[in-house]
PASEBA-1860 file (N, C-alpha, C; in nm, 3 decimals):
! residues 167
1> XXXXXXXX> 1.523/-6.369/1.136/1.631/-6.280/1.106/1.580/-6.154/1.036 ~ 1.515/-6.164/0.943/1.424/-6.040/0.867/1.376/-5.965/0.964 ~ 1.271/-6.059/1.040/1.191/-5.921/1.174/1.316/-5.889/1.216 ~ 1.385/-5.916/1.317/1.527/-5.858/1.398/1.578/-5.747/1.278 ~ 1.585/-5.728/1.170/1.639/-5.657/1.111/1.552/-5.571/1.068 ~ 1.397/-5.558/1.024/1.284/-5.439/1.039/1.267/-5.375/1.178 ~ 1.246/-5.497/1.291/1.280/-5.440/1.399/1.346/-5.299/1.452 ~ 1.530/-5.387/1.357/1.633/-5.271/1.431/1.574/-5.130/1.333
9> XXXXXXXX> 1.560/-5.117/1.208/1.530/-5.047/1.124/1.419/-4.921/1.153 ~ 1.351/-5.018/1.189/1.202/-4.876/1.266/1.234/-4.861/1.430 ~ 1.372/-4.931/1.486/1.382/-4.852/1.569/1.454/-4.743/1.642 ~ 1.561/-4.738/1.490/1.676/-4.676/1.403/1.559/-4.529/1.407 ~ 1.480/-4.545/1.323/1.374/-4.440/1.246/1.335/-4.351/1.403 ~ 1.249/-4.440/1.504/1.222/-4.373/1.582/1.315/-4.337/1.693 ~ 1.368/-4.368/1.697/1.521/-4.281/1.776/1.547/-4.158/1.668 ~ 1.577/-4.163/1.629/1.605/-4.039/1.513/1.496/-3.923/1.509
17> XXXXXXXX> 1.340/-4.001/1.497/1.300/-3.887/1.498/1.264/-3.780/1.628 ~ 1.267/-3.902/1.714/1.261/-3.846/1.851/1.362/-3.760/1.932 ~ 1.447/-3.743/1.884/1.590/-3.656/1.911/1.576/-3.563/1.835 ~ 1.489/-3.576/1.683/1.465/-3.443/1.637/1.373/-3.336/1.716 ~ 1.270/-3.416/1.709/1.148/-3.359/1.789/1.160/-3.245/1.871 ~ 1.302/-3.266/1.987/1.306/-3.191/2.097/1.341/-3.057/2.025 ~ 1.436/-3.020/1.922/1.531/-2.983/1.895/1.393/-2.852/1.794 ~ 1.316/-2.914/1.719/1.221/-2.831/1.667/1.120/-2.760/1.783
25> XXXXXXXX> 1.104/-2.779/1.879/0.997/-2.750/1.937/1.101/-2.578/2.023 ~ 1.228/-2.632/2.027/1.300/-2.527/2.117/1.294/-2.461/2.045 ~ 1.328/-2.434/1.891/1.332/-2.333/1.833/1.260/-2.248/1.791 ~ 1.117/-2.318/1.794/0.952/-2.251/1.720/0.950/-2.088/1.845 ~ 1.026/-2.161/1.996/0.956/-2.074/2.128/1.097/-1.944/2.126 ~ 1.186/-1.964/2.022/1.316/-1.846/2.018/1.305/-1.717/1.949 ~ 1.296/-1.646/2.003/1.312/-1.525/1.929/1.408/-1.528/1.778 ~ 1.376/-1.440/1.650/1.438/-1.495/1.539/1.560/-1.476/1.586
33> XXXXXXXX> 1.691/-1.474/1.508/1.775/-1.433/1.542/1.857/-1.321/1.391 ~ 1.802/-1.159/1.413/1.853/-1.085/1.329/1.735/-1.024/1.237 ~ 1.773/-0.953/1.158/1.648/-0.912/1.078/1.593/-1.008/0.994 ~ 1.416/-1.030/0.958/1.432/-1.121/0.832/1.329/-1.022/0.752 ~ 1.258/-0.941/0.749/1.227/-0.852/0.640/1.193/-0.694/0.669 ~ 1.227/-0.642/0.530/1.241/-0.482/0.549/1.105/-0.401/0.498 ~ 1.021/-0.339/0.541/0.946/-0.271/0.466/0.905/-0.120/0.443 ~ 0.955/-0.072/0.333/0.969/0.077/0.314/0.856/0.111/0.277
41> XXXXXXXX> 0.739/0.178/0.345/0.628/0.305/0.266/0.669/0.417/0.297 ~ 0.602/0.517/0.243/0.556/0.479/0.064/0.686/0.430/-0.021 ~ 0.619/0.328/-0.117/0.754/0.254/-0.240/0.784/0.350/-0.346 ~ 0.747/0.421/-0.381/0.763/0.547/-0.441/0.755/0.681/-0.346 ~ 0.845/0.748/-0.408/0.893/0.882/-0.303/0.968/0.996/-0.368 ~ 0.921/1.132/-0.361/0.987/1.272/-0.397/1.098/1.279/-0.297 ~ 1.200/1.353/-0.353/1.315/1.421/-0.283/1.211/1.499/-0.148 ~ 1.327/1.463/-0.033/1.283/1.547/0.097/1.139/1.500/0.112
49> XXXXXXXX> 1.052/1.368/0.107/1.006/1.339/0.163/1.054/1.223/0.256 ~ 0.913/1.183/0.361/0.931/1.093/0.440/0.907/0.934/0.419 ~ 1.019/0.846/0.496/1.002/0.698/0.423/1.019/0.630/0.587 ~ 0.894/0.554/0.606/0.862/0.470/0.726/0.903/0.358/0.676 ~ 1.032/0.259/0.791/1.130/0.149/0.756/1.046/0.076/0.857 ~ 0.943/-0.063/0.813/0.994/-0.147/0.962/1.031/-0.246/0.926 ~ 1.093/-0.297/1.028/1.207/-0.449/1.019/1.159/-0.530/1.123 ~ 1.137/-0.655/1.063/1.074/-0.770/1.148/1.194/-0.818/1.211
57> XXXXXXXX> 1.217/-0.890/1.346/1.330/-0.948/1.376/1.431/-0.862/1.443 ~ 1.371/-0.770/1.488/1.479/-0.645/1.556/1.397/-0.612/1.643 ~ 1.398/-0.704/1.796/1.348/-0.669/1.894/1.414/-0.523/1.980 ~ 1.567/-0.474/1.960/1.624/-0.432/2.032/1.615/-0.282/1.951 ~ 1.581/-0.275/1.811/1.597/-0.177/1.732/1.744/-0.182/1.642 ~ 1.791/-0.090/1.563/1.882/-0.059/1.515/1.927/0.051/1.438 ~ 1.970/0.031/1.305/1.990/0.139/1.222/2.003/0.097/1.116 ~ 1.940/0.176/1.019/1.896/0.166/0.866/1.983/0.279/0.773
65> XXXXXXXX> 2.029/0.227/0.681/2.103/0.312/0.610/2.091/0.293/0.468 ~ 2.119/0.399/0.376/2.082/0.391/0.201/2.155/0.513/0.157 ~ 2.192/0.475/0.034/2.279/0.642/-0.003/2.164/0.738/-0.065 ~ 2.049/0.703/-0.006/1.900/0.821/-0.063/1.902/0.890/0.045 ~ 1.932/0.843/0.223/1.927/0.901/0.354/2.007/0.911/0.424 ~ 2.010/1.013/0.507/2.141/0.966/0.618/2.126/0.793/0.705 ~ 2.230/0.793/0.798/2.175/0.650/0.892/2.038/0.707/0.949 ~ 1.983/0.639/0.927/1.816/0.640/1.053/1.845/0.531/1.158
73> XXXXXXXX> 1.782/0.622/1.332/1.747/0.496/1.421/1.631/0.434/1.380 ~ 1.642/0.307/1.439/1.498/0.211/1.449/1.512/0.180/1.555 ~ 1.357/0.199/1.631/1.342/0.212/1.772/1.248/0.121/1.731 ~ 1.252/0.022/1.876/1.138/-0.116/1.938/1.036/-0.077/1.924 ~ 0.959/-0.141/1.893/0.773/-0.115/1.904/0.804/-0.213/2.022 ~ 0.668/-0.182/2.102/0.627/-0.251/2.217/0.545/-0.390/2.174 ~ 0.589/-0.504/2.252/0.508/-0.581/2.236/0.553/-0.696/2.146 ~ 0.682/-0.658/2.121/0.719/-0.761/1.983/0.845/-0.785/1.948
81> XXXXXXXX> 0.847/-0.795/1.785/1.007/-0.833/1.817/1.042/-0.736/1.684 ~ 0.957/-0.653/1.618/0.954/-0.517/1.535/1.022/-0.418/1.599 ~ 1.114/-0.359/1.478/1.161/-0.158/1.486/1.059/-0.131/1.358 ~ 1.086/0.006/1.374/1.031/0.101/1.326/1.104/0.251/1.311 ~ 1.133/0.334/1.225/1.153/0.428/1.184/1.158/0.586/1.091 ~ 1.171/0.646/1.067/1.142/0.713/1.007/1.240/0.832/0.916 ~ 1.266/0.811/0.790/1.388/0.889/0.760/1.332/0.988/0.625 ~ 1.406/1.069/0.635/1.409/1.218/0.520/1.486/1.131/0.371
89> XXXXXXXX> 1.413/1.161/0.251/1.523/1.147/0.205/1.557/1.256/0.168 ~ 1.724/1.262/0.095/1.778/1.358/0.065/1.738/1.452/-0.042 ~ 1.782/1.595/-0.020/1.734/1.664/-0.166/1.746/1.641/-0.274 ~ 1.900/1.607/-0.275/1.996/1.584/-0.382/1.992/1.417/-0.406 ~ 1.892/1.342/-0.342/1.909/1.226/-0.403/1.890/1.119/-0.521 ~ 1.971/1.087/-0.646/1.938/1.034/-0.716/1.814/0.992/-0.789 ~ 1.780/1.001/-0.856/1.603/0.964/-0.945/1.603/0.801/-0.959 ~ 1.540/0.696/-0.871/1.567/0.544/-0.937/1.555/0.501/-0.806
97> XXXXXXXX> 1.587/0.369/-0.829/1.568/0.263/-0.724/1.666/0.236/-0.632 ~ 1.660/0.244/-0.478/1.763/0.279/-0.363/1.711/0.155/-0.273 ~ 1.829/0.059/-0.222/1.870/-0.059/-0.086/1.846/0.003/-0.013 ~ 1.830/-0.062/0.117/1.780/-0.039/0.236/1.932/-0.160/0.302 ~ 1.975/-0.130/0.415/2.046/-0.185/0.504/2.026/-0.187/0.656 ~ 2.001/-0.295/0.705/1.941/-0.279/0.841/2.061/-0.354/0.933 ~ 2.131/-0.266/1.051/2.191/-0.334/1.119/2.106/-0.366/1.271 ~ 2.055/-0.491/1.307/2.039/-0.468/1.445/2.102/-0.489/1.578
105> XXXXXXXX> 2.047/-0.431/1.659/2.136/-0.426/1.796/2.165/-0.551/1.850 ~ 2.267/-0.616/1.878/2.282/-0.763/1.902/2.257/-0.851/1.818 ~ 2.233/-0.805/1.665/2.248/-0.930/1.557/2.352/-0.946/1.506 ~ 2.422/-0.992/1.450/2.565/-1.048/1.430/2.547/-0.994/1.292 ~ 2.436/-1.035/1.181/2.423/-1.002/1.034/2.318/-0.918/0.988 ~ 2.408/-0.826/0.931/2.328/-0.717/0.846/2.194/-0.765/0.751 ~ 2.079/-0.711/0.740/1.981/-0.760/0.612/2.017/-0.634/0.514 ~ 2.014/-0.670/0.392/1.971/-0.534/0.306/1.886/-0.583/0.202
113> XXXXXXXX> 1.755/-0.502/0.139/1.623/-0.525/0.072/1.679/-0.430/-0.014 ~ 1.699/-0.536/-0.150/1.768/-0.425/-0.287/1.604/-0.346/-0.300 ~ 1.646/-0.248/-0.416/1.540/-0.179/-0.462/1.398/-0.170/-0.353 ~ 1.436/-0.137/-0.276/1.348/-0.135/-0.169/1.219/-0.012/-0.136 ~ 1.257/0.087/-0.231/1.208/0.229/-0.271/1.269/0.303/-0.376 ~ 1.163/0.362/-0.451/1.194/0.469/-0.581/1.192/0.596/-0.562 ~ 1.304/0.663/-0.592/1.310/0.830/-0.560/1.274/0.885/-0.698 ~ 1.153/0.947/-0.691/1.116/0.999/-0.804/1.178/1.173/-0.828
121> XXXXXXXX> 1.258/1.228/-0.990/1.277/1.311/-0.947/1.171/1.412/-1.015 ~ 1.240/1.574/-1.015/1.125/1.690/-1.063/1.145/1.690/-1.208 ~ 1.106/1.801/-1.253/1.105/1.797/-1.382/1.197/1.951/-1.399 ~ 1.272/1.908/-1.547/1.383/1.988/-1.576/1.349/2.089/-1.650 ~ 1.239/2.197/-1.610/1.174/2.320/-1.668/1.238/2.427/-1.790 ~ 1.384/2.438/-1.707/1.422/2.586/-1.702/1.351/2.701/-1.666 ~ 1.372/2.815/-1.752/1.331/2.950/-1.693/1.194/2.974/-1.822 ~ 1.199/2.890/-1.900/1.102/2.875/-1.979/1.066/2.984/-2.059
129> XXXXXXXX> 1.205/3.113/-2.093/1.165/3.194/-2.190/1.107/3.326/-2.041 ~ 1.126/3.307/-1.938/1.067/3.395/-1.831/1.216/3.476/-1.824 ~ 1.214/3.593/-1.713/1.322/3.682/-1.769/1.278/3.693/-1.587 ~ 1.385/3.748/-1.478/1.373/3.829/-1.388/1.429/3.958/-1.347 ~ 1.433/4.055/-1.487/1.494/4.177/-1.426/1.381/4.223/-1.482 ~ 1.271/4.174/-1.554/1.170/4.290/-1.661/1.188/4.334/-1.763 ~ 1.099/4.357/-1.841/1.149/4.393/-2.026/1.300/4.410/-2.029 ~ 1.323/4.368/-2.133/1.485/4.410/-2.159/1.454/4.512/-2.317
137> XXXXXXXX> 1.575/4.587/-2.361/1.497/4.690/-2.497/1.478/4.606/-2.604 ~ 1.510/4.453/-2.565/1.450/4.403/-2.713/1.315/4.383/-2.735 ~ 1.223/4.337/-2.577/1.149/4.315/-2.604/1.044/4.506/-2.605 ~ 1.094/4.566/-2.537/0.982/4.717/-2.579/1.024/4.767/-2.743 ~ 1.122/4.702/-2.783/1.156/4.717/-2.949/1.017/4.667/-3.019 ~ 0.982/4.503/-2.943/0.912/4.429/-3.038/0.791/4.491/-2.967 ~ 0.715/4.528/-2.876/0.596/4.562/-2.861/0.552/4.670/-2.895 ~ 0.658/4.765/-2.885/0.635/4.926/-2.972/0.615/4.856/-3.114
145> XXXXXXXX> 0.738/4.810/-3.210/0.650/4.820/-3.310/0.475/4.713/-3.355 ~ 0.455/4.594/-3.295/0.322/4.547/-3.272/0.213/4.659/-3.238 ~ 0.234/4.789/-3.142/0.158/4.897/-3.158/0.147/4.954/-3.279 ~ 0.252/5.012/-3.342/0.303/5.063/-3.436/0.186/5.003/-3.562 ~ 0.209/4.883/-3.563/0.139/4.802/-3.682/-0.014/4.829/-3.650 ~ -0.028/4.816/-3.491/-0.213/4.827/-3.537/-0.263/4.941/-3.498 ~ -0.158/5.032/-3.493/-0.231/5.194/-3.531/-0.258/5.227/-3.645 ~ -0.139/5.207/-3.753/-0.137/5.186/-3.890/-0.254/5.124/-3.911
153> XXXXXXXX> -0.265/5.002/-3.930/-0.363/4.893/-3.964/-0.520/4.948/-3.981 ~ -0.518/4.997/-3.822/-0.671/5.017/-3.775/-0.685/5.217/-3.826 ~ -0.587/5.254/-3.866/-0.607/5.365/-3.950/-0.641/5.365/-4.101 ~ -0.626/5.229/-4.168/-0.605/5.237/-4.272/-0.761/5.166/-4.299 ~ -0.791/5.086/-4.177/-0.925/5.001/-4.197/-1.003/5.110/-4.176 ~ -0.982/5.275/-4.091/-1.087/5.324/-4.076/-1.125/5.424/-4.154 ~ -0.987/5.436/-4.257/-0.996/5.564/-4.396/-1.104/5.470/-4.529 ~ -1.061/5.353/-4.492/-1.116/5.310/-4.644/-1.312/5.265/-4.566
161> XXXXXXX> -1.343/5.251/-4.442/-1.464/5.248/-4.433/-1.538/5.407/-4.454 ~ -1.473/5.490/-4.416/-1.523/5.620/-4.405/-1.495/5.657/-4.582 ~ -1.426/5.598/-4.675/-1.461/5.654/-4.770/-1.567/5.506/-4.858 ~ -1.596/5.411/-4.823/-1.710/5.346/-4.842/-1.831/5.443/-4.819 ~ -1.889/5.499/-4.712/-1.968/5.589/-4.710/-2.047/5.680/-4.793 ~ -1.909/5.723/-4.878/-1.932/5.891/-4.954/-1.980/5.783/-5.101 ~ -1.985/5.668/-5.103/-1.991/5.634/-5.212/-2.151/5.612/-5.250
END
């Protein structure tokens, strides 16, 4: 009675696994189904430069979107089951870390890769004390008298050497 019942037990096991079997092997030979990863270079990036997207799992291509860029296409690479693209980011776009959203053509579900790239921004200069119309009269006020002082000055250094002399 024990064997009859190890018996049924391992033959419980191998029925089971053998119905799995089929079921893994179909799927290894399927194309994925949808995007499964995003990769943005360069990961750091200036306003109005360029950011190369590719997405594994998007044989057909699609479109990539972020509020740093407009939508970008992603067009098929040959040979595979990769897009690829290429987008501007914006002038005006934010300083910090920007998602990526990938829809592909015939995938049912969107991927999006948070923080996927950094928009670095410029630096907040001003006019730095620079002027664009040219002297204004305050400043020929202040350089006339700076003349003023070392005419004086260098008159006064050259009376008291010239009367060192007579001495």
């Amino acid at each position: 009675m024990r064997r009859t019942r190890a018996l049924a037990a391992v033959a419980t096991a191998v029925a089971a696994l053998g119905l799995a079997a089929p079921a893994a092997t179909a799927r290894d030979g399927m194309p994925p189904v949808g995007p499964s990863n995003i990769v943005a270079l360069p990961s750091v990036i200036a306003r109005g430069g360029q950011l190369t997207i590719t997405v594994d799992g998007c044989p057909q291509g699609g479109t990539a979107t972020s509020d740093a860029f407009p939508a970008t296409t992603l067009t098929p690479v040959p040979g595979g089951s990769t897009a690829r693209g290429t987008a501007t980011i914006d002038r005006n776009a934010k300083p910090g870390s920007h998602s990526i959203t990938v829809h592909c053509t015939g995938a049912g579900r969107p991927l999006t890769h948070p923080n996927a790239f950094t928009v670095i921004g410029g630096v907040r200069g001003g006019l730095g004390g620079s002027s664009s119309t040219g002297a204004t009269p305050t400043d020929m006020a202040i350089g006339g008298g700076l003349i003023a002082v070392a005419v004086v000055g260098g008159g006064v250094f050259w009376m008291r050497r010239r009367a060192e002399k007579r001495i």
